[in-house]
Steps between C-alpha positions, in 0.01 A plus 500: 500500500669769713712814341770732688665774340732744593407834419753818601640411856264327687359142429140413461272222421280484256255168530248410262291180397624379139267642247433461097702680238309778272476839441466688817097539498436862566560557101386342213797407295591468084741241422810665272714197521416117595807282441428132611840385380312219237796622236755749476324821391825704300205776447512612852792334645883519431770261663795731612846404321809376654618764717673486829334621804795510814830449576473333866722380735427177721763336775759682347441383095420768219187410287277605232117490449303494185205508318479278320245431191454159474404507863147611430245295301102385547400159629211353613283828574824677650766742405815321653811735563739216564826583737825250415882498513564541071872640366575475814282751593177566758248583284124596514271681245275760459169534300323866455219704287812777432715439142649751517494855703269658267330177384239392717296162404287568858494752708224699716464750763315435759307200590525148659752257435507154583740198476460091607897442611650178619830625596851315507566283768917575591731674610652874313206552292197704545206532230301809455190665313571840427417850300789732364402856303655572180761764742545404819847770487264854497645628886173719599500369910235295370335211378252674279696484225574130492528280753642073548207371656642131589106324583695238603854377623631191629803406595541139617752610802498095666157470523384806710145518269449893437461712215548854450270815292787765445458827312868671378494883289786749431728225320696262610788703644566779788164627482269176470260511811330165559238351737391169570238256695641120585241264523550184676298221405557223664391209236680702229759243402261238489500423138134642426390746327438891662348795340637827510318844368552861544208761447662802381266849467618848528501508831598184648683170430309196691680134475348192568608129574288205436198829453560629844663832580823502593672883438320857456707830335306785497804813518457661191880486451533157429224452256563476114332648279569347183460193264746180582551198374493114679811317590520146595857410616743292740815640614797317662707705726561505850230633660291166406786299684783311412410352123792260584269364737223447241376164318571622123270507309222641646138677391254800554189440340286739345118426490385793385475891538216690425439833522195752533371840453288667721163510341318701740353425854333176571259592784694221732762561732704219701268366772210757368242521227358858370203538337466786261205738422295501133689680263461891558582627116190517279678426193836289614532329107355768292319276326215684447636885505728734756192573703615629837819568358675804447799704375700795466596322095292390270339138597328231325474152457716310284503165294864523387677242738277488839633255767173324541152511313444744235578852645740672712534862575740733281622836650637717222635859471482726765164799566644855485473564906658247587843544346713496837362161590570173364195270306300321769134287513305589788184300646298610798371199747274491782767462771458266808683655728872447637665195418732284260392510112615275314546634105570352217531648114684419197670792317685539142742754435470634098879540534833445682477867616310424876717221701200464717173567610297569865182416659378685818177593676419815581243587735355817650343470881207764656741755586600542132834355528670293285683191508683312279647127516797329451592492139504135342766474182578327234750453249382527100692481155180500251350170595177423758650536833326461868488714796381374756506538878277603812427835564466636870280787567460632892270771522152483658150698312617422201302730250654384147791265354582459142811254395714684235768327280785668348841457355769591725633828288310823489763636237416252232188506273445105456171303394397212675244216534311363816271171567421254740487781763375346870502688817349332866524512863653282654336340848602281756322181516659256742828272556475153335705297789548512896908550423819634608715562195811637645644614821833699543712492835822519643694185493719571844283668775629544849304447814292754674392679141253604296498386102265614281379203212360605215262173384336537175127370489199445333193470731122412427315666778661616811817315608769530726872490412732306770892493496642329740899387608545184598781261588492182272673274807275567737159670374602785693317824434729818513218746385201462331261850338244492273295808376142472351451557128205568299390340178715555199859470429808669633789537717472487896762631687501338832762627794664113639566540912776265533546373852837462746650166429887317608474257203642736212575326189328413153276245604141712419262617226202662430212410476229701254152450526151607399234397696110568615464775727510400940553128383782269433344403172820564245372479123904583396836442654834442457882515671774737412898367467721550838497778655761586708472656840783680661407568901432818645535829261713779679296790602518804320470883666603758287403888507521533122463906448411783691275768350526821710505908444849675458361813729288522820429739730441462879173395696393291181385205334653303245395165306769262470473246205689185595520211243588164679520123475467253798407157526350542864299749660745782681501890562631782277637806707517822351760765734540881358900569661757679475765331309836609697604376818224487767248418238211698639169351426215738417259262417419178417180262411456154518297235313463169461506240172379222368727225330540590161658798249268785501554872600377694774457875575591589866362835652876703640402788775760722528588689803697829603861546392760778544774374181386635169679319246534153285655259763186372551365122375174262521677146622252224426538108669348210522488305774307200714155671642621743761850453460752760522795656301710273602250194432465616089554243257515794225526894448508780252583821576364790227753775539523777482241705618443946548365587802352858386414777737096527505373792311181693590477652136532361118740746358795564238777598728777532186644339164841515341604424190711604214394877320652384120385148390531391122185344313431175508737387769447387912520712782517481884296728711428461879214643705423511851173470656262447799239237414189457781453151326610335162512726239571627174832671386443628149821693286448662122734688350318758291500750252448855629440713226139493541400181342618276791534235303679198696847352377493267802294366753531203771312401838586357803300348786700556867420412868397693732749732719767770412758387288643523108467298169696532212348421152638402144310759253542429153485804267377561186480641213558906562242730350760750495833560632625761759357514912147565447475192659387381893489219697152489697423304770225366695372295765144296504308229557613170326410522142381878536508771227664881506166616619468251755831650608575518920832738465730547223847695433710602176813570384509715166735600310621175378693474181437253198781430259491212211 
């Protein structure tokens, strides 16, 4: 099976081999709800009432949609949700975990969820699998607090075969942002069964068709953060297509949904076993005592309710030096150096006080310094809870490590239990297939390019990665690149040299392969959809900036930074002019570029001028290797430009500024100055009384030359009014002090006021 999908505005394929349907692997997963559909279950599920649903228009006739009750019912293994022409109405139906908006038979945060969907057959109806929060109207900018998360959509629209994963926050009105992933799957409408899952963490949503990735969010912004409940529904409205058009009645069939919570890592990744070390805690079940435990609260074992065996740990109270810090356990391990930990614990709040708890390593290298992991939560409210997660430590000469676990408060005393603690380091073992998972490319190239494929893999020993572009009428090769990969699993991204060609049309694919290194041997291949090819791209030559000073001086040297973009190799000329009439050049540098965007710093050697002033520019071009002004493709001009006298000393040649200034407020004051080279122009306004204490104070690198800057100081606070106050002034090197001072002047008697 192949997959597309567009994602923002470019189109790319994603191709996979069809795979099984389960719990992503990496984890190890808890079942929360398994619904096979044998009977209706009015425990977890409700069937939504009559309601209506849209007022649409088709061909010019008004009509209304409904859900409709008696639409939904359980037969043969399957939740139907019938759609039919009743009261001379559409109508559809719409089964969910939700009774009402603060009744919740089922509803989780977090997880993997997973539905078996045969999905209606015509025209203006689409079915979907979805999540909804108890609010979806909080307006925040962001999904955090509650987000639609539609797993799957899909509207019939004559028989295209795609799907779509949407996520919608902020409402359903002028401030509802949405984003979405359509899926096209070409046996879609085939009347089988597909599976459709979403695995939803903190920090990511990952869906899935038929158990292969299809769609990745990872911004922050979109991802909620709180419990939702399942929805199983079909809707009839025009964006499914013209129900007049449709074969009433027709049927989507549930076959189940199940969903998961993350029990803690698995050691297995897609295409990648780990192996993990002996456990590193001496006493991971207390069993037998807290040996190797400790605490800053009181800590023993406990019969009362452990989680497994006999004992668990009980932290109570708090020890009198350690009142600023919250209750935490604390074992010490024999660390093993940098690497992914993989911990595990199950913790007990003694009340609703702590919402939830963190586990972290902290280590301590040879140098004395420490560093502390990534936090791992967990929510709690009073009953055994997990948290669970792998811990990534960097530093080399490690010297100690202890894993602490806490609740997440340090302002509330709150007793709490621990067992079935397990901590262990992860290692790589090796890949389980020769495969390519999943490659991602453009789906219209032009001729004469480069493309860079991404191709997921999974790879034994050493194995190279080939993509090549071919057309399907001919077995004509348009480019062909493979790059070398080691054992293990991962993503190769491999840049595609697509060749010159007159036959421009949609008649090629790609073709992704793994095979054994220097032979032809391929142990996994497969073709991509049409691409399309569109001829010869224009070229592109573009001088994007020009970084240069605002000051120079004669008989010197200046670098010119000069960000460009070409698609062939060319020249960039650099000319230091005169910008009125005449244009007299003063200098100018040359160099030459590679295809590509990339910037470049170009040495400018100045000559002898006789015009001291600012009509003065750099003008930058780009043009064919050794071409001329009037051969440039491109220019930018960075205007304008001082030409300042040389000076032969670094001194403070005068300032102005205003003599009464009020507190707190923004003045101007100018100085003038000879600088030998870049330097320093420091102004304080100070207190002259004998204290000197400084209401204001502000620095200034200049150029070198003769020549004035004017500065914003902003004033503060007075220590007293009246004019015991100066403005001093000084002149050093850059980032110099008053005693590293090269000249300096004052003006005193400057008056304060509020």
């Amino acid at each position: 099976m192949r997959i597309k999908y567009l994602l923002g505005p470019a189109l790319f394929v994603l191709f996979y081999t069809l795979a099984f349907s389960a719990p992503p692997p990496e984890r190890n997963w808890t079942p929360t709800l398994l619904e096979e559909f044998n009977a209706f279950d009015a425990t977890t599920w409700v069937i939504k009432p009559n309601a209506k649903r849209y007022d649409i228009t088709l061909g010019g006739e008004a009509l209304e949609t409904w859900w409709y009750a008696n639409n939904c019912y359980v037969e043969n293994g399957n939740l139907v949700i019938r759609s039919i022409y009743q009261d001379d109405l559409y109508t559809s139906g719409c089964v969910t975990t939700s009774k009402t908006f603060t009744n919740k038979l089922f509803e989780q945060q977090y997880g993997y969820f997973e539905a078996r969907v045969r999905v209606a057959q015509d025209d203006g109806m689409w079915s979907a699998f979805w999540l909804m929060p108890q609010d979806i109207y909080g307006f925040d900018g962001t999904g955090r607090d509650g987000a639609e998360i539609d797993i799957m959509e899909s509207p019939h629209l004559e028989d295209r075969g795609f799907i779509q994963h949407a996520i919608h926050f902020d409402g359903y009105h002028a401030y509802e942002q949405e984003m979405a992933a359509q899926i096209s799957i070409p046996d879609l409408n085939d009347g089988d069964y597909h599976v459709y899952g979403l695995w939803w963490t903190p920090e990511k949503y990952t869906f899935y068709v038929d158990g292969v990735k299809t769609w990745e969010v990872t911004d922050p912004k979109w991802i909620s953060q709180v419990q939702s409940y399942v929805l199983l529904s079909v809707e009839i409205a025009p964006w499914g297509g013209d129900i007049r058009n449709a074969n009433l009645p027709a049927y989507t069939y549930y076959d189940y949904v199940r969903v998961y919570a993350d029990a803690g890592p698995s050691g297995q990744a897609e295409g990648a076993s780990f192996t993990a070390s002996a456990e590193l805690l001496s006493s991971p079940g207390f069993e037998s005592s807290v040996a190797g435990w400790s605490s800053n609260a009181n800590l023993n074992t406990t019969t009362s309710d452990p989680f497994e065996g006999v004992y668990a740990a009980s932290v109570t109270g708090r020890t009198a030096d350690w009142n600023d810090l919250n209750q935490s356990i604390t074992s010490y391990i024999q660390a093993e150096g940098p690497g992914s930990y993989a911990v595990s614990a199950m913790v007990k709040s003694a009340s609703a006080n702590v919402t939830d708890f963190v586990a972290q390593l902290e280590v301590v290298d040879a140098n004395g310094t420490e560093h502390v992991s990534q936090h791992i939560k967990v929510d709690t409210a009073g009953e055994w809870q997990q948290v669970s997660g792998v811990l990534v430590i960097q530093p080399e000469g490690l010297i100690s490590a202890k894993l602490r676990i806490r609740p997440d408060n340090s302002s509330v005393l709150d007793d709490f239990e621990v067992d079935a603690v397990s901590l262990k380091k992860l290692s790589f073992a090796q890949a389980r297939t020769d495969q390519v998972y999943g490659a991602i490319a453009a789906m219209s190239v032009g001729t004469n390019t480069v493309e860079t494929v991404g191709v997921d893999y999974s790879a034994t020993t050493d194995r190279e990665v080939v993509v090549s572009l071919i057309r399907e009428s001919t077995g004509l090769v348009l480019g062909s690149s493979q790059t070398q990969v080691s054992a293990g699993a991962g993503r190769a991204n491999i840049d595609l040299s697509i060749g010159a060609t007159t036959e421009v049309d949609n008649d090629y694919y790609y073709e992704i392969a793994i095979r054994e290194v220097g032979t032809a041997t391929m142990l996994d291949v497969f073709q991509s959809d049409y691409v399309d090819v569109d001829g010869v791209a224009e070229p592109v030559f573009e001088v994007l900036s020009v970084a240069a000073p605002t000051q120079v001086t004669p008989n010197s040297t200046h670098y010119i930074d000069v960000e460009y973009t070409s698609t062939a190799s060319m020249d960039i000329v650099v000319t230091f002019q005169r910008n009125v009439p005449s244009y007299t050049a003063y200098g100018n540098a040359r160099v030459a570029i590679s295809a590509g965007t990339s910037v470049v710093s170009i040495p400018v050697n100045i000559g002898s001028v006789t015009d001291f002033d600012n009509s003065y520019q750099f003008q930058t071009f780009i043009a064919p290797t050794g071409g001329n002004w009037g051969q440039r493709v491109d220019n930018l001009a960075f205007t304008p430009v001082l030409m300042a006298p040389t000076a032969t000393a670094d001194s403070v040649v005068g300032m102005t500024g205003p003599i009464s200034v009020s507190e707190n407020s923004s003045v101007e004051v100018t100085v003038d100055y000879t600088a030998t080279e870049s330097r320093d122009i420091v102004v304080v306004l100070q207190y002259s009384g004998g204290s000197y204490e400084q209401i204001a104070s502000l620095r200034q690198t200049v150029y070198a030359g003769e020549s004035s800057v004017t500065l914003s100081l902003p004033i503060g606070a007075a220590v007293g009014y009246g004019s015991n106050y100066q403005y001093q002034t000084f002149i050093g090197p850059v980032g110099s002090n008053w005693g590293q001072r090269l000249d300096n002047f004052a003006v005193t008697g400057v008056s304060v006021t509020p």
